[in-house]
PDB file of N, CA, C and O in Angstrom, chain B, residues numbered from 101:
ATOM      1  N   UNK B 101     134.601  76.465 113.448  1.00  0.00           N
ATOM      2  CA  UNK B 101     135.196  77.779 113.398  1.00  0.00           C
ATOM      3  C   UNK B 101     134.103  78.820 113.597  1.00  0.00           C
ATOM      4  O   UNK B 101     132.934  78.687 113.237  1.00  0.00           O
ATOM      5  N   UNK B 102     134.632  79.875 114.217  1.00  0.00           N
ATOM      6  CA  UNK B 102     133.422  80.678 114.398  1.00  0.00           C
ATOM      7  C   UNK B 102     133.806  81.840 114.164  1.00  0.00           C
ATOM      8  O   UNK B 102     134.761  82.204 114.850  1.00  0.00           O
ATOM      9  N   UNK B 103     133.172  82.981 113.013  1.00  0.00           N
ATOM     10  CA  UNK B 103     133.726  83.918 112.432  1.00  0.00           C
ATOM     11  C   UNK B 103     132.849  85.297 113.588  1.00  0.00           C
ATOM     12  O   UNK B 103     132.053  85.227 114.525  1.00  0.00           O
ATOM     13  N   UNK B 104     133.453  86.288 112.958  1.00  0.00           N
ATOM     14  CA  UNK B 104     133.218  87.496 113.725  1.00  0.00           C
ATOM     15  C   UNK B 104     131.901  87.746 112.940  1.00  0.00           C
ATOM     16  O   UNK B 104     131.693  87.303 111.811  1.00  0.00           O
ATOM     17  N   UNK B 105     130.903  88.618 113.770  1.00  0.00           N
ATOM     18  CA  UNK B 105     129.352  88.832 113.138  1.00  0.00           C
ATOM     19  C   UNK B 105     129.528  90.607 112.139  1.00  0.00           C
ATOM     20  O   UNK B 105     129.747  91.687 112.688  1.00  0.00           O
ATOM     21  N   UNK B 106     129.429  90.484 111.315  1.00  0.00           N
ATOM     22  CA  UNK B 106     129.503  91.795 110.406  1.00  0.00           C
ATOM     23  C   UNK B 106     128.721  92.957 111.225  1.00  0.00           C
ATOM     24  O   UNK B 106     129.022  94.137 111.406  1.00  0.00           O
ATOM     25  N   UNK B 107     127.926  92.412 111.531  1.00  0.00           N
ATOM     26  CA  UNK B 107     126.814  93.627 112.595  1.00  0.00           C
ATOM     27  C   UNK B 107     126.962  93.592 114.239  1.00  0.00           C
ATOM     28  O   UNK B 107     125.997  93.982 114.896  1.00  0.00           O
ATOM     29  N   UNK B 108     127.873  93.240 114.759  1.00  0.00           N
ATOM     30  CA  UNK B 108     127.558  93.039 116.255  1.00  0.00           C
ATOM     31  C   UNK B 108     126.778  93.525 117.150  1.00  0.00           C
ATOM     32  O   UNK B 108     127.521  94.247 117.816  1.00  0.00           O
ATOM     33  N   UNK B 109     125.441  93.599 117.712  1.00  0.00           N
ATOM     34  CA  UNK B 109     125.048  94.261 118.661  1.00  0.00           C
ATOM     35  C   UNK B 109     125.375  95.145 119.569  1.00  0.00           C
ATOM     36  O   UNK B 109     126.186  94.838 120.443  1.00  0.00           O
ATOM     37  N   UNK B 110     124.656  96.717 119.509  1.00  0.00           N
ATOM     38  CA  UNK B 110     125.541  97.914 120.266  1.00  0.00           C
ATOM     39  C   UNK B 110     125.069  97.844 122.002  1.00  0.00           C
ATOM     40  O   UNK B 110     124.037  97.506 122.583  1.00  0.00           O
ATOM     41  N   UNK B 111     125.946  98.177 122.291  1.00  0.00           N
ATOM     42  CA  UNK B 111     125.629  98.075 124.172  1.00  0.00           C
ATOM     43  C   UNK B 111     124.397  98.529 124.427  1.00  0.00           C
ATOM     44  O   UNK B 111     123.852  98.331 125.513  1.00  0.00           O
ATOM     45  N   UNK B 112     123.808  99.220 123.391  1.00  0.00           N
ATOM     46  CA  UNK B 112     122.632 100.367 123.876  1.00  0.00           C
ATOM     47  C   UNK B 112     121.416  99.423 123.430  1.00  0.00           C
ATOM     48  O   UNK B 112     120.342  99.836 123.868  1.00  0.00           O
ATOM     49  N   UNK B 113     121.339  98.395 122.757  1.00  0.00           N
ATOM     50  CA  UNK B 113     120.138  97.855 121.898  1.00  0.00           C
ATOM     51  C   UNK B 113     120.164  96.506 123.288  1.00  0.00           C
ATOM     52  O   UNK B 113     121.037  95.854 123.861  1.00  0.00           O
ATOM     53  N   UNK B 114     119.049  96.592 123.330  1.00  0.00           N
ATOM     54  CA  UNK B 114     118.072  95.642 124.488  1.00  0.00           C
ATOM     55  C   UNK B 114     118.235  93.968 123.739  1.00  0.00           C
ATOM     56  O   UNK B 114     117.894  93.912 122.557  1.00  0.00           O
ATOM     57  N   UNK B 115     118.704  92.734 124.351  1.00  0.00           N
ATOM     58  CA  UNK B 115     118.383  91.398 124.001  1.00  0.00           C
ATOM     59  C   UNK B 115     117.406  90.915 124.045  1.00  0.00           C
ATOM     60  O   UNK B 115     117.245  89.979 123.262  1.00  0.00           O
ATOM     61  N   UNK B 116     116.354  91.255 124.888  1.00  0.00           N
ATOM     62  CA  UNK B 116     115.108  90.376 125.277  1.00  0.00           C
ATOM     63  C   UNK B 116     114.136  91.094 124.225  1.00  0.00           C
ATOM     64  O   UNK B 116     112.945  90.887 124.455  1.00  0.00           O
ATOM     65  N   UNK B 117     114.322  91.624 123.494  1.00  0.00           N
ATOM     66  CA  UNK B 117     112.980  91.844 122.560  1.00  0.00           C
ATOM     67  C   UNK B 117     113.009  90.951 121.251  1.00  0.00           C
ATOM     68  O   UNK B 117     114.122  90.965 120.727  1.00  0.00           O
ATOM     69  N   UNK B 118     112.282  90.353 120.739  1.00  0.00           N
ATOM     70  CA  UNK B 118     112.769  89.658 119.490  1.00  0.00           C
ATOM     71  C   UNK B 118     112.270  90.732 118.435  1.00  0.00           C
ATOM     72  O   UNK B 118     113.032  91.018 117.511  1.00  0.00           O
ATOM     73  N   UNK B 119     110.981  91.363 118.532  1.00  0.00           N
ATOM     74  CA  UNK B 119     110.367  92.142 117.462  1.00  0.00           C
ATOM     75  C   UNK B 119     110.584  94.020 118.111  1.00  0.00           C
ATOM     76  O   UNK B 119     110.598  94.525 119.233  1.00  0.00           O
ATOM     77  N   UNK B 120     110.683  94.415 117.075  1.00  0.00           N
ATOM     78  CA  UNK B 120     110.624  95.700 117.428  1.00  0.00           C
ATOM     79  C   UNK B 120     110.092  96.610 116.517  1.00  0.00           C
ATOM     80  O   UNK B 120     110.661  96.732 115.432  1.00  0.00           O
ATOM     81  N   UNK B 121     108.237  97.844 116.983  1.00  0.00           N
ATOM     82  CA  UNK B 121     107.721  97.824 115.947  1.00  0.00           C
ATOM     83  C   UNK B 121     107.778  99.205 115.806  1.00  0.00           C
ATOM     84  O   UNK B 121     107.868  99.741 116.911  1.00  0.00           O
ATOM     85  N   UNK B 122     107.757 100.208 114.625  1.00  0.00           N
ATOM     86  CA  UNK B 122     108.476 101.580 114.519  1.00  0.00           C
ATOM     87  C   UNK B 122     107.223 102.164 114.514  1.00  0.00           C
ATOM     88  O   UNK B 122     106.270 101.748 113.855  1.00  0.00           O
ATOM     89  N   UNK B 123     107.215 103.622 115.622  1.00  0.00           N
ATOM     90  CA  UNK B 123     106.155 104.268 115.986  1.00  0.00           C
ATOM     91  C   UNK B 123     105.205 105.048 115.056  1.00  0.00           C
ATOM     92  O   UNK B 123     104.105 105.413 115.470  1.00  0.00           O
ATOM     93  N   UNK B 124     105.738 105.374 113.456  1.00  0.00           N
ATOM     94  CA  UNK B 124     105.325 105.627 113.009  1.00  0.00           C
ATOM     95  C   UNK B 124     104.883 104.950 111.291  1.00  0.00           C
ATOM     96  O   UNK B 124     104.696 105.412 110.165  1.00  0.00           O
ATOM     97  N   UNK B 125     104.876 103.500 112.019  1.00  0.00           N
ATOM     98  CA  UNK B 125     103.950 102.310 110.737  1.00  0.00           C
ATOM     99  C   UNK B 125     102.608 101.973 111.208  1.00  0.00           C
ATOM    100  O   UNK B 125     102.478 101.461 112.320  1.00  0.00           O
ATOM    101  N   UNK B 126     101.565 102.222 110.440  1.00  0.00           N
ATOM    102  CA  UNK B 126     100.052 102.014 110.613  1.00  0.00           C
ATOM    103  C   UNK B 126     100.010 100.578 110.822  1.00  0.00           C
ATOM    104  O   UNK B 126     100.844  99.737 110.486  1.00  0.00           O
ATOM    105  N   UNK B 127      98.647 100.398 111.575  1.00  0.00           N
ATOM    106  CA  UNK B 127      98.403  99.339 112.225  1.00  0.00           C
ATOM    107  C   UNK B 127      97.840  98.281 110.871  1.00  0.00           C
ATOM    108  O   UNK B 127      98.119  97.083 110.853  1.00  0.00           O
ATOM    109  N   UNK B 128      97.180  98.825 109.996  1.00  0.00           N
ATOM    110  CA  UNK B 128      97.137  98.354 108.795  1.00  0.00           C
ATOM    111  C   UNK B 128      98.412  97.780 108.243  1.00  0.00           C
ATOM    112  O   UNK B 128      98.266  96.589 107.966  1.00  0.00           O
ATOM    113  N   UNK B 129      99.283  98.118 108.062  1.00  0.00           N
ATOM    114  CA  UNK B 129     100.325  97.887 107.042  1.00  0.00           C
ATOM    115  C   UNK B 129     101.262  96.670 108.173  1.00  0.00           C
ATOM    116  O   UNK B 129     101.917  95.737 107.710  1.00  0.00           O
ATOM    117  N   UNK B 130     101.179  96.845 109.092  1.00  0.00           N
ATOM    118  CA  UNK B 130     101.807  96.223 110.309  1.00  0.00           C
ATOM    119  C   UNK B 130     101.328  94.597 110.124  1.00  0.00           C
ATOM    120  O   UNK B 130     101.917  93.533 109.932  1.00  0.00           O
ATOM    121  N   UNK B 131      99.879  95.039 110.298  1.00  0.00           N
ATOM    122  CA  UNK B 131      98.935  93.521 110.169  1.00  0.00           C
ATOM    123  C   UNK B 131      98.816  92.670 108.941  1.00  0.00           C
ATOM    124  O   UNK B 131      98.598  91.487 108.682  1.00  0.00           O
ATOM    125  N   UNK B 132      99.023  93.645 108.378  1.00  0.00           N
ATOM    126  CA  UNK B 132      99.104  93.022 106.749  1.00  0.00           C
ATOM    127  C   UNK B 132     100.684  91.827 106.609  1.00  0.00           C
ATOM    128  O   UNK B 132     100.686  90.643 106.270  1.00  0.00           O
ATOM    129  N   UNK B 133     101.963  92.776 107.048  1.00  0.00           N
ATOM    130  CA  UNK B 133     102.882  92.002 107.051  1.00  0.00           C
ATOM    131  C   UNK B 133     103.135  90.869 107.793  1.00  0.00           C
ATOM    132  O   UNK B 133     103.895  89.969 107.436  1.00  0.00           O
ATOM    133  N   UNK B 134     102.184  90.916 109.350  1.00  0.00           N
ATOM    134  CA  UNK B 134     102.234  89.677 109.523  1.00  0.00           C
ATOM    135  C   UNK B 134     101.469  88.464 109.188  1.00  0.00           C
ATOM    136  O   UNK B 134     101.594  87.240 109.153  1.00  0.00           O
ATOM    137  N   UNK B 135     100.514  89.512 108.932  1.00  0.00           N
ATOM    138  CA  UNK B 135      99.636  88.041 108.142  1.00  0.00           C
ATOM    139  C   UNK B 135     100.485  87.317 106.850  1.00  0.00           C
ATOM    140  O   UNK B 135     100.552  86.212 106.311  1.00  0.00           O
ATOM    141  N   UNK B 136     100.883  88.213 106.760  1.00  0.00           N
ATOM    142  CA  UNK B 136     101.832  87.272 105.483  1.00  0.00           C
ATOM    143  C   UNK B 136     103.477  86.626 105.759  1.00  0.00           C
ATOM    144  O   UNK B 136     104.161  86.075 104.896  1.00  0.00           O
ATOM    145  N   UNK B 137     103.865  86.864 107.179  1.00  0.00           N
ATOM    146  CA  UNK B 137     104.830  86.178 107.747  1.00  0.00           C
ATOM    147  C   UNK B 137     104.188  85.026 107.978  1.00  0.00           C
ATOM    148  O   UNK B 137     104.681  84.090 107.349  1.00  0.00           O
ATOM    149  N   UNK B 138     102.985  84.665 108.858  1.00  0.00           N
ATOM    150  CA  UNK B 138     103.074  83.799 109.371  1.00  0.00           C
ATOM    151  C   UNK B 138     102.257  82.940 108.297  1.00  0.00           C
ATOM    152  O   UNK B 138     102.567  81.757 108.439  1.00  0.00           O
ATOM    153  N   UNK B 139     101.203  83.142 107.142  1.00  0.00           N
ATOM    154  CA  UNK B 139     101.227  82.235 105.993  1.00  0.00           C
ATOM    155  C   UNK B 139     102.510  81.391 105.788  1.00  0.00           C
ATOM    156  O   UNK B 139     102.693  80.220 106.123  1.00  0.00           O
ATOM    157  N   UNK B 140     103.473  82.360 105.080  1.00  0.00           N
ATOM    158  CA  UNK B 140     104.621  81.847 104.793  1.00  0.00           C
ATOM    159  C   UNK B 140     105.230  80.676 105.634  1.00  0.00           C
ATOM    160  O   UNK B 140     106.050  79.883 105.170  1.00  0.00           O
ATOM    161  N   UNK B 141     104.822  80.647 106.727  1.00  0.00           N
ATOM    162  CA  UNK B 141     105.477  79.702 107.544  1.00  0.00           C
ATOM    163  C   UNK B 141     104.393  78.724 108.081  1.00  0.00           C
ATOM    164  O   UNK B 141     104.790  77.647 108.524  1.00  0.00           O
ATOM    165  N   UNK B 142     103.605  78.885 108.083  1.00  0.00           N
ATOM    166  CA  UNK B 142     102.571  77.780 107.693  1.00  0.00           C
ATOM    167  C   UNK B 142     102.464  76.469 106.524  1.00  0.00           C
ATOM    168  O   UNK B 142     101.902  75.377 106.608  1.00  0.00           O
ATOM    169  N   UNK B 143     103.145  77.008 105.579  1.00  0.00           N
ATOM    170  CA  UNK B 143     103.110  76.299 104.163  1.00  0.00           C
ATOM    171  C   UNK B 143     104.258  75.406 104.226  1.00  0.00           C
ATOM    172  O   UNK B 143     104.533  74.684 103.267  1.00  0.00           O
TER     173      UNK B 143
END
């Protein structure tokens, strides 16, 4: 069965991007979170 998605994607938002990064988050705070995404998924 396949249910309807609560959020569906708007005509206007692009498929081919997986990440999308907001123009006004420091490159610090940016790097920080991924360093700790990809720990997490390391383990």
């Amino acid at each position: 069965m396949i249910k309807d998605s609560p959020n569906p994607p708007s005509d206007s938002q692009s498929t081919d991007h997986i990440f999308t990064v907001l123009p006004n988050l420091n490159s610090e705070t940016l790097l920080a979170n991924a360093s700790q995404d990809l720990a997490s998924v390391h383990c």
